[in-house]
N, C-alpha and C positions, 0 to 999 in steps of 0.2 A: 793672720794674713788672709785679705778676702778670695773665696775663689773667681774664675773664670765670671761664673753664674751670678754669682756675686755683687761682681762690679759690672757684670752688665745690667741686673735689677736697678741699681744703686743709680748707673748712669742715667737707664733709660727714664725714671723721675723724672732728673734735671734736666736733662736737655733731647729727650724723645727720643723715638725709635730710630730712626736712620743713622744717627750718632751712634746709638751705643751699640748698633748692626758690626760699625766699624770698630767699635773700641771691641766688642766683643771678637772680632777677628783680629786685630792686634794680639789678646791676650792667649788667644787658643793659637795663635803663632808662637808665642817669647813664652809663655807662664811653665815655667818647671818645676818642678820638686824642690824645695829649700830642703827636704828631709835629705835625698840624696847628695847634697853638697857638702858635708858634714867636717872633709879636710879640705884644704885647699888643693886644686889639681897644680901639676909641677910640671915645667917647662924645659925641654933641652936646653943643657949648660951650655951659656955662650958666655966670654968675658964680654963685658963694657966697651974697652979697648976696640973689639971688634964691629959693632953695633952703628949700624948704618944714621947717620947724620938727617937735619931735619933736612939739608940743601942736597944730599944727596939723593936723598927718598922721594923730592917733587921729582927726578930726570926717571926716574922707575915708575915701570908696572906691573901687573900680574896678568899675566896670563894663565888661563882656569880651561883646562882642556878635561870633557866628560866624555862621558859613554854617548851624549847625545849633539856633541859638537865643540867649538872653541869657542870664547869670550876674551872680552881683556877690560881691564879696571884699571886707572890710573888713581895717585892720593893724592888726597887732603892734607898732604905733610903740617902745613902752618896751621890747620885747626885743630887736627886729632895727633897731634907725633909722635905720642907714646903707643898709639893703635895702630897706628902705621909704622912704626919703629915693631913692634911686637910681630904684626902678620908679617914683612918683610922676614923677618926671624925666622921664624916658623917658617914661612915657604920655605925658606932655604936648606932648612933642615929636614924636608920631608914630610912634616908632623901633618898636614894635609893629604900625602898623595896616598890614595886608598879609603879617603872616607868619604862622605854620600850627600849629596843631598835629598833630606828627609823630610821635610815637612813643607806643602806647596796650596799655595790658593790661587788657582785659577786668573790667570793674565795681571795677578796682585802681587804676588811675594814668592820668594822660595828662599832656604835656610839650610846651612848646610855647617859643615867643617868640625862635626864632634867626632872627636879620634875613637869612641867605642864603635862607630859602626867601619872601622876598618877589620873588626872584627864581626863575620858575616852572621853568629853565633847571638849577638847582641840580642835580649829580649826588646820586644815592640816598647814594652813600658821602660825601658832605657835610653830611649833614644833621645836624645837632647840631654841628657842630663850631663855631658862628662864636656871636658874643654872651659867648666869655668869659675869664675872666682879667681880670676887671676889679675887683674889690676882696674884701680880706681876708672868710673867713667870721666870723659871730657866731653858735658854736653856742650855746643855752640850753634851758632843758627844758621847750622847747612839741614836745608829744607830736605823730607825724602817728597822726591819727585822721581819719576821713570828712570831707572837705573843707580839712585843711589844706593853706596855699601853699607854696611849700617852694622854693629856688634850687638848679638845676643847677652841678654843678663837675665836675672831673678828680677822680677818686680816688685819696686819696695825694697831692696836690698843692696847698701851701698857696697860700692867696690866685690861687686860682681860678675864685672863684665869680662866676658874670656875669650875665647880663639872660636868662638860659635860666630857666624856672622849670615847672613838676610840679605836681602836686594829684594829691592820694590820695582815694582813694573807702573805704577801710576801715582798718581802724587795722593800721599795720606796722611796731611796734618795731623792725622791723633799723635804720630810717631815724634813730633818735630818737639826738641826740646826734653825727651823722655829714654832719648838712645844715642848712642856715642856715634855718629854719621863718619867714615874717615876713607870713602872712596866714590866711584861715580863710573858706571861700567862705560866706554867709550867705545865698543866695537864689539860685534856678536850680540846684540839687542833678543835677538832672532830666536838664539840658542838660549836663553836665559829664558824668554818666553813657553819654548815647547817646553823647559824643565818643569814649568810650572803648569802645563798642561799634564802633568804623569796622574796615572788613577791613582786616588787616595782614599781613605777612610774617612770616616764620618771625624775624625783629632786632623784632618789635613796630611796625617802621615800618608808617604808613598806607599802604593802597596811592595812596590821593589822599589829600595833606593836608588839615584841615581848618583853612580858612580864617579867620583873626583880620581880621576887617574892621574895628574898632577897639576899643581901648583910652581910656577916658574915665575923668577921673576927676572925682567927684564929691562932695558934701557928703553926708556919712553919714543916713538915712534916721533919722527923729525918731520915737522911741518915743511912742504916743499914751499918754496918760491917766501918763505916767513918774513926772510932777514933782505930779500932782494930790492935792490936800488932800480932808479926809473930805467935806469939803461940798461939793465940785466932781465929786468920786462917787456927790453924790445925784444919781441922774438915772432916768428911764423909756426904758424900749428898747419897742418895736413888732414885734412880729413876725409878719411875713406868710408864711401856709401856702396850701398849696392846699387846708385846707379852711377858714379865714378867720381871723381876724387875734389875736394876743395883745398885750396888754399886761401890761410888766413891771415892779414898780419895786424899784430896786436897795436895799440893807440895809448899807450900808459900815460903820456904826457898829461890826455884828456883825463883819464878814467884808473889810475894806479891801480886801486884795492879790485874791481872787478874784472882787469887786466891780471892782478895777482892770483885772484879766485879762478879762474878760466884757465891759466895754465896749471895753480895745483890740481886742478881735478882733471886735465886732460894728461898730468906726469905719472898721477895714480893710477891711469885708468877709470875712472869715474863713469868717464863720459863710454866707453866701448861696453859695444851690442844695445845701444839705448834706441830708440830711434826717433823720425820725424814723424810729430804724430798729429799735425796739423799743415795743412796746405791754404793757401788761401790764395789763386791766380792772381800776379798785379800787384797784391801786397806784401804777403810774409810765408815762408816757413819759417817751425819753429819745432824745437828738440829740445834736449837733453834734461826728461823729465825720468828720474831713476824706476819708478811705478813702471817703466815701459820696458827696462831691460832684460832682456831675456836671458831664460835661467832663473836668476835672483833677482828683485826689487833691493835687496839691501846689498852695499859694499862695506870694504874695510876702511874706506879712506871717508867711511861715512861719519865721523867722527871731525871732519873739517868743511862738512858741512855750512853752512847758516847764512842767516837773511844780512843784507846790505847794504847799506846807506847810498844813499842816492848819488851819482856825481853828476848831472846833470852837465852838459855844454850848451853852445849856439852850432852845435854842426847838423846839417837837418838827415834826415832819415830821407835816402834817395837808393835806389838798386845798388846793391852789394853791401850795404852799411849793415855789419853786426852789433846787436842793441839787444839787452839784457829785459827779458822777460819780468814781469811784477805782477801781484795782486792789485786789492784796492790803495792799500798804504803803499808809500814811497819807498817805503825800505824793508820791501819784502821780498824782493830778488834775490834768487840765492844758487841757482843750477840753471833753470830753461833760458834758451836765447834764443833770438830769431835772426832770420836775414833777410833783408828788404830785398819784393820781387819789383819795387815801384817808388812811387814817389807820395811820401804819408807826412806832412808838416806838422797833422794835427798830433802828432809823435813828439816833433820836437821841445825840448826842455820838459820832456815830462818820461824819457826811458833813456837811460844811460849807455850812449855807443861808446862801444871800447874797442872796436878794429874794424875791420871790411875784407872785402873777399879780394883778393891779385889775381887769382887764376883760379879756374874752374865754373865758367860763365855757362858753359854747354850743361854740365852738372844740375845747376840750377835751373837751367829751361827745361830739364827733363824731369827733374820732380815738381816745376809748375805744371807741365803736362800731364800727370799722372792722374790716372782716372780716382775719382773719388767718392765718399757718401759724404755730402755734405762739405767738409773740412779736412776728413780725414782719409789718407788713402786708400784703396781698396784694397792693395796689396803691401804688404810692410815695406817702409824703408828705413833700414838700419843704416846708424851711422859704426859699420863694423868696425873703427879703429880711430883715435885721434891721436895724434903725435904732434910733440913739438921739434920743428926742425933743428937739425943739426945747426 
């Protein structure tokens, strides 16, 4: 079996240096001892009977609470279900809570879940080895991109892959098609990142592992507003500033899905302590860009996320009309929205309104008043709270 070294000589030939950069970090991630594997490792007795379904296992996730914060990964049931049948297992039974994550590359990868470092005693030169050989791979073409899960195996070594499992921070085709992929982190990005920030050695091992205090798994987090009909989308949202208060009411008839998007993230809290980070007299403010919230840039509901399809009307962009923020492309609206300070046509059928302001006209003359540099206020205006009315 070739080493590390090896296949990176071999690669760098074929297909040059920056490739085999990567495939050489691939391997100094996954490559373990075939000597140390010699029986099969064994698994907490669970009957069949018991053994979590393919349709039960998409409504779950895991939750992965460490020494350096929480995460949560939701599954791949319909591509990986036997990996996803097996971890769900495991968490349940503990076989997780006390082992480490141990081996990490810098804003790229971290590895963890082998049960010998629940044992603090563990030689360095043991770590990765235990957790596998425990059932056949299911490759299929879930890509690793930024947060997916992904099982450790032997390379080169069928039906190797065990209760070891990896998470990527940035997308590394070498992996796709070579690793059993059977999750997708959806919440704590953040936390998965600093794991992967911990000092390591020149092998990527940690110098101190990082600590897996438990594995839990639980019922998948309920998209708000998912299943709601146009009239369950009429609603008014409240918006408290620090300079006083808006009300809003929503336009679903127009605008459904950015109507739907606007109340799940003001039901999450999404939108609270974010602020207005652009003024512009006569025309627009505009908000709720999460880079601005204070405290945290990231939330939990950041997971419901994403960019928009256009729903374009004939209603024109006149004072008080709320109209969803874009890039250059059409359907790249996903969080920022503005409110007409004025009357903008060249607007029309090209930013999608989805409500307007009822009350709080005072509000909005007092943060076109606000002294500014350029666009942006001098002084912060936070949009401390948004709610949807009773």
């Amino acid at each position: 079996m070739f080493d590390a070294k090896s296949l990176f000589r071999l690669h760098q030939k074929v297909v040059g240096k920056r490739s085999a950069l990567l495939l050489l970090l691939a391997c100094a991630v996954l490559l373990l001892s075939a000597a140390q594997q010699k029986k099969r490792d064994t698994l907490p007795a669970k009957a069949e009977a018991n053994a979590v379904t393919v349709a039960e296992a998409a409504q779950l996730e895991a939750v992965v609470t460490t020494t350096l914060g929480v995460f949560r990964f939701e599954f791949f049931a319909d591509k990986a279900p036997r990996h996803v049948q097996q971890f769900i297992r495991l968490a349940r039974s503990g076989y997780y809570d006390g082992s480490a994550f141990f081996r990490v590359i810098p804003r790229a990868m971290v590895q963890g879940g082998d049960p010998l470092l629940k044992n603090a005693a563990t030689p360095k030169d043991r770590w990765g080895t235990g957790g596998l050989n425990l059932l056949a791979e299911e490759i299929t073409d879930i890509k690793h991109v930024r947060g997916t899960v992904s099982t450790a195996r032997i390379p080169g070594k069928a039906g190797s892959d065990g209760a070891q499992f990896f998470i990527t921070l940035y997308p590394i085709p070498q992996y796709d098609g070579q690793f059993s992929a059977f999750g997708l982190v959806n919440e704590g990005l953040e936390v998965v990142e600093k794991i992967s920030l911990a000092e390591a050695d020149a092998q990527q091992r940690t110098l101190t592992p990082i600590k897996i205090l438990s594995i839990k798994i639980e019922a998948k987090k309920i998209e708000p507003f998912k299943d709601a009909t146009v009239d369950q989308l009429r609603r008014e949202v409240l918006l408290r500033t620090t300079m006083g208060d808006i009300s809003l009411e929503m336009d679903p008839a127009m605008a459904p899905e950015h109507v739907r998007n606007f109340l799940r993230l003001v039901e999450t809290g999404w939108y609270n302590h974010t602020e207005f980070h652009r003024v512009i007299p006569g025309f627009v403010i505009q908000g709720g860009v999460g880079a601005t919230r204070a405290g945290s840039p990231t939330h939990t509901a950041d997971r419901w996320v994403h960019n928009l399809k256009p729903e374009f009307s004939k209603l024109p962009h006149t004072r008080g009309v709320l109209s969803m923020a874009r890039g250059e492309t059409e359907d790249s609206a996903s969080t920022s929205f503005f409110i007409m300070l004025g009357t903008a046509p060249h607007l029309d059928n090209k930013y999608t309104i989805f409500g307007k302001v009822i009350d709080g006209f005072e509000t909005l003359n007092k943060i076109e008043q606000a002294p500014r540099h350029g666009e942006r206020p001098v002084e912060r205006i936070e949009l401390i709270e948004a709610v949807i009315k009773p």
